[in-house]
C-alpha positions in Angstrom: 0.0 0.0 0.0 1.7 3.4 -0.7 1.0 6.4 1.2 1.1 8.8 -1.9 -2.1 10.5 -1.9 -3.4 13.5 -3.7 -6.1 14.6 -0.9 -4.9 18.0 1.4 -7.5 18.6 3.2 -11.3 16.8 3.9 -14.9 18.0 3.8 -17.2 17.3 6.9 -21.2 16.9 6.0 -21.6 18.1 9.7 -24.6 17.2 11.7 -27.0 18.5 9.3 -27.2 20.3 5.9 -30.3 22.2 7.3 -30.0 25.8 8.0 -32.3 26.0 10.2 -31.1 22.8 12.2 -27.7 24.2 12.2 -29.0 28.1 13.9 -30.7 25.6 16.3 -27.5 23.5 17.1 -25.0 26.6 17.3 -27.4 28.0 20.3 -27.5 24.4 22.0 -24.0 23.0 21.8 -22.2 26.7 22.4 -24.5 26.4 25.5 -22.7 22.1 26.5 -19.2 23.3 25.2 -19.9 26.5 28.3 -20.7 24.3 30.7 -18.3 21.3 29.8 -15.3 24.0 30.4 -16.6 25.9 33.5 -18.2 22.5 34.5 -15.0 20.7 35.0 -12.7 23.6 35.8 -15.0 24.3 38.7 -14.4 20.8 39.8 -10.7 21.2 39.3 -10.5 24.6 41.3 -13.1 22.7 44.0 -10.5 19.6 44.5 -7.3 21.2 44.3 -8.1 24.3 47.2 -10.0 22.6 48.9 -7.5 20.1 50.0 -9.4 17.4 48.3 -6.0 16.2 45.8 -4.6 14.0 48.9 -7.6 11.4 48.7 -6.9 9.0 45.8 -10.9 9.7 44.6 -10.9 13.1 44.0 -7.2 12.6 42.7 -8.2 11.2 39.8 -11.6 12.9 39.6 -9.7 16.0 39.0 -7.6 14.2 35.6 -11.0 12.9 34.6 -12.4 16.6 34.3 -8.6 17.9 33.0 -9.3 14.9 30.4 -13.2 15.9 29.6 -12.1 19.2 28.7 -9.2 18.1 26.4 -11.7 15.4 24.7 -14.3 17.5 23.9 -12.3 20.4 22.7 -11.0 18.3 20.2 -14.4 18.3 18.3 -16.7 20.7 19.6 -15.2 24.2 18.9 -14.7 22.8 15.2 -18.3 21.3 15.3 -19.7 25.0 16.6 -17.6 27.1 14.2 -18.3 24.6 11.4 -22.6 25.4 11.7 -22.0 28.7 11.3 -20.2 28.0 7.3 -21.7 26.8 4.7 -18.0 24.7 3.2 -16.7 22.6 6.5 -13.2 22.0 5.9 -10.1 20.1 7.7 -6.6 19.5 5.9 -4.9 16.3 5.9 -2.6 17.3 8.4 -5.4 18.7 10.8 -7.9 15.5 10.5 -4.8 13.2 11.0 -4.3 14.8 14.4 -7.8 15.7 15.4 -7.5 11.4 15.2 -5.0 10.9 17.1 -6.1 13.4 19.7 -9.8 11.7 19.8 -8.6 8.6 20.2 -5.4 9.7 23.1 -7.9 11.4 25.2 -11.3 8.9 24.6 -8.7 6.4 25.7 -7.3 7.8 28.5 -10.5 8.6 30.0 -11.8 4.7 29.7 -8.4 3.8 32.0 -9.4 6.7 34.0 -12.4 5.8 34.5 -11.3 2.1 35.5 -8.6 3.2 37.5 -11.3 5.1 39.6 -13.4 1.5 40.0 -10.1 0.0 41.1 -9.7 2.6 43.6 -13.4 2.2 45.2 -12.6 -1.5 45.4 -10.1 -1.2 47.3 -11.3 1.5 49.5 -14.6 -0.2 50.2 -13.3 -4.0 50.4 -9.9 -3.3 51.7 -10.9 0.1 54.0 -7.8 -1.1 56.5 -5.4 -1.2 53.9 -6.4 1.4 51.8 -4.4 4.6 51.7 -1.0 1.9 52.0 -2.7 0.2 48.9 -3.4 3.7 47.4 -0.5 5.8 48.2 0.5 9.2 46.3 3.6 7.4 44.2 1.0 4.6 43.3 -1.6 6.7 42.5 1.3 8.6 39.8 2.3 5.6 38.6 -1.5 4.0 37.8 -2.1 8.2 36.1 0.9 7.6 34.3 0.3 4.3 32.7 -3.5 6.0 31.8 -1.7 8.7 29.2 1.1 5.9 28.2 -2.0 3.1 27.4 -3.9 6.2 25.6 -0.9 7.3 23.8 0.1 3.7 22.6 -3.6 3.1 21.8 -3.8 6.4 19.4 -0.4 6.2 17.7 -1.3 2.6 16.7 -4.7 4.3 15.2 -3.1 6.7 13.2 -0.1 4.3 12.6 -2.8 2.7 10.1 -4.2 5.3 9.0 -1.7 7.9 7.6 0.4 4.6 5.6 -3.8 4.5 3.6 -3.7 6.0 -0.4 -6.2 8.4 -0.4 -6.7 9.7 -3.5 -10.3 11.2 -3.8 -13.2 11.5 -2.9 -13.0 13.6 0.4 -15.9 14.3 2.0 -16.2 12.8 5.6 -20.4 12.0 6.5 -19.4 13.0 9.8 -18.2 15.9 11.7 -15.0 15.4 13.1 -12.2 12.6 11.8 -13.2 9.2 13.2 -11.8 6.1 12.4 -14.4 4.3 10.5 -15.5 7.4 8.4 -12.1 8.3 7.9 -11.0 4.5 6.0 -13.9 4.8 4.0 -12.4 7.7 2.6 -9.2 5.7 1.4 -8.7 4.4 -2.1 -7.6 0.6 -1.7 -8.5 -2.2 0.5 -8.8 -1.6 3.9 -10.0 -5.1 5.1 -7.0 -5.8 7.4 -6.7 -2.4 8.4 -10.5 -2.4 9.8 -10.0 -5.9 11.6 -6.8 -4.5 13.3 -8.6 -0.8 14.5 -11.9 -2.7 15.7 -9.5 -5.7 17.6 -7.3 -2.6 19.0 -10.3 -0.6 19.5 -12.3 -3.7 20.8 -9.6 -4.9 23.2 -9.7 -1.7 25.4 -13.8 -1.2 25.4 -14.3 -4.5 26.1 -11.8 -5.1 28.4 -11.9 -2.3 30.9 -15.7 -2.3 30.6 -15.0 -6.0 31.8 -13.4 -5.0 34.9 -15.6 -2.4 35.7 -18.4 -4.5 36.0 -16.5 -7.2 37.9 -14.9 -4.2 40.4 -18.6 -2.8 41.1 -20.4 -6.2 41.3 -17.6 -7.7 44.1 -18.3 -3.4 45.7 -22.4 -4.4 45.9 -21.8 -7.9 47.3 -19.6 -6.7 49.9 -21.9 -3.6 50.7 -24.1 -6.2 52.5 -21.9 -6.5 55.5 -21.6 -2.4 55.9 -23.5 -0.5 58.5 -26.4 1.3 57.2 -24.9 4.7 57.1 -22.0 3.2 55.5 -24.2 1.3 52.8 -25.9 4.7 52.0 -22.4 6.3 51.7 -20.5 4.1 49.4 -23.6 3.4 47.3 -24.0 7.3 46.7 -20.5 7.5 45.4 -20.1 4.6 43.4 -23.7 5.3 42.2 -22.1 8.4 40.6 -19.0 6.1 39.1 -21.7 3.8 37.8 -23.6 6.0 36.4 -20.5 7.9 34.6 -19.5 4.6 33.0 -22.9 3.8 31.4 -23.3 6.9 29.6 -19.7 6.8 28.4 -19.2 2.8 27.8 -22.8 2.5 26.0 -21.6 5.0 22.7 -18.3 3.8 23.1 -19.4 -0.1 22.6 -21.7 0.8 19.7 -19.0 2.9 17.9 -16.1 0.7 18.2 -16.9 -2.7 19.2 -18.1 -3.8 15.3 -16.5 -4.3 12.0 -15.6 -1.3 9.6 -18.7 0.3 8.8 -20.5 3.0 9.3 -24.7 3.9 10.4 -26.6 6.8 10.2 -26.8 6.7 13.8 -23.5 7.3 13.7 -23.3 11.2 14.4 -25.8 11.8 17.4 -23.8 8.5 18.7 -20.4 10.7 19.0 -22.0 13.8 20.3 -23.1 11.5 23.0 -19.5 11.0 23.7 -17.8 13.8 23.2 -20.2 16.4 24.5 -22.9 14.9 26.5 -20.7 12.7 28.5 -17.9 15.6 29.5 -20.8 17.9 30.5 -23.0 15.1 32.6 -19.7 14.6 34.4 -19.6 17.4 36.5 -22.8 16.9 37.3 -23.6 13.5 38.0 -19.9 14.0 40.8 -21.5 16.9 42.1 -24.9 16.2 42.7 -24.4 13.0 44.2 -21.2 13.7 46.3 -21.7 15.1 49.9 -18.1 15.7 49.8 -17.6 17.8 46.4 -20.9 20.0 47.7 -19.2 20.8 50.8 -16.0 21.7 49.1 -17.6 23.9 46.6 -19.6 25.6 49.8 -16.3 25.9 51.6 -14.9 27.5 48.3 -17.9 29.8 48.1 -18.4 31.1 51.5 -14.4 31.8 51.4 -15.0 33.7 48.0 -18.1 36.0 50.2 -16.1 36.7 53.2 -13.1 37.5 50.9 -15.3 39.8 49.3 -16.5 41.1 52.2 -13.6 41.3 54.0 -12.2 43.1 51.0 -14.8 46.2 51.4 
């Protein structure tokens, strides 16, 4: 296969080729990408003054939201910008990245996000042992291997990718550069290629969502020897994980868990991804987390008497 192509930059069909649909979707996804940013930083600035960053939880909570914010900035300023002109445009260069990136951060939020069940596990099952078991330079090592698996998984992607002929045509029914509507694009076969993205893509989906489900079952069945109050406690907060890992997990198995092809479904799939998912996040850890409410109050009653203080 040579890698000579003639194609420099891409065309995105976007969401919709409907004016009117596309003054509608400006409004509402301006609105998610606003509270996706200010969403997470909020956490961020919530766990890191108010002393939260030494428990391993809210440790990795706070990469999870760093990681939400890089994720959906990959596609939705594009996306936004892109309903606003009529000829939606990427170069070669720019969709080859906008891959990688999609896939480094996607990636690195499943580990996250199973790094994060890992860590409940241990601190509901093994509550003696647990900040030994979850100490700071474990807790580095475990956020390091996260960007190193994401990284690994991405450059593979693109590996494939870039080494593709694509001579024409270049429009992309999509509206960022995915994988699938991406290798349509290219102009031999891409059998092999497919098999090896779905099986790399597969692996990860599957197998973290795998664990997940193992890590939270053996949680619930050891719930029933916890006090009441301690029931009601751990079921809150891994209600919130749970929760977090349906709504990213579900999209994620129906994009990537199949062979090379592509559905019409395809589209409002992704934006459940990459913008619903980084915007419920905040959320879903608020709202059901004593801990982060009383942090942000803390955080907000310093911000009054400051204020206060200051006239």
């Amino acid at each position: 296969m040579s890698s000579t192509n003639n194609v420099t930059e891409f065309i995105f069909l976007g969401l919709s080729q409907n004016p009117d649909v596309e003054e509608v979707c400006f409004v509402l996804f301006s609105f998610f990408y606003l509270v996706i940013v200010f969403g997470n930083l909020l956490i961020m600035l919530t766990v890191c003054i108010g002393n939260l960053l030494k428990s391993p939880m809210y440790f990795f909570l706070n990469y999870l939201s760093l990681v939400d914010i890089c994720y959906s900035s990959l596609t939705a300023p594009k996306m936004i910008f892109d309903l606003l002109v009529r000829k939606k445009t990427i170069s070669y260069v720019g969709c080859m990245s906008q891959l990688f990136g999609v896939h480094f951060f996607g990636c690195t939020e499943i580990f996250i996000l199973t790094v994060m069940a890992y860590d409940r596990y241990v601190a509901i099952c093994k509550p003696l042992h647990y900040m030994t078991i979850m100490d700071r330079e474990r807790c580095n090592k475990m956020l390091l291997g996260t960007w190193v698996g994401g990284f690994l998984h991405s450059i593979i992607q693109v590996a494939l990718v870039v080494q593709l002929p694509f001579c024409g045509p270049n429009e992309i029914d999509h509206y960022f550069c995915d994988i699938h509507p991406v290798l349509k694009l290219a102009c031999t076969d891409t059998y092999i290629v497919g098999v090896v993205v779905t099986a790399n893509s597969g692996t990860i989906t599957l197998g973290s969502f795998v664990i997940l489900l193992i890590s939270y079952t053996v949680i619930l069945v050891s719930l029933r020897k916890q006090s009441a109050e301690g029931r009601r406690k751990a079921l809150s907060t891994c209600g919130s994980h749970i929760a977090v890992v349906i709504i990213f997990f579900g999209p994620c198995t129906f994009m990537y868990m199949r062979p090379d092809t592509t559905f019409s479904e395809d589209k409002m799939v992704s934006v459940f991804y990459t913008i619903v998912t980084p915007m419920l996040n905040p959320m879903i850890y608020t709202l059901r987390n004593a801990e982060v409410k009383s942090a942000m109050k803390k955080l907000w009653t310093r911000k009054v008497s400051w204020e206060t203080t200051g006239k």
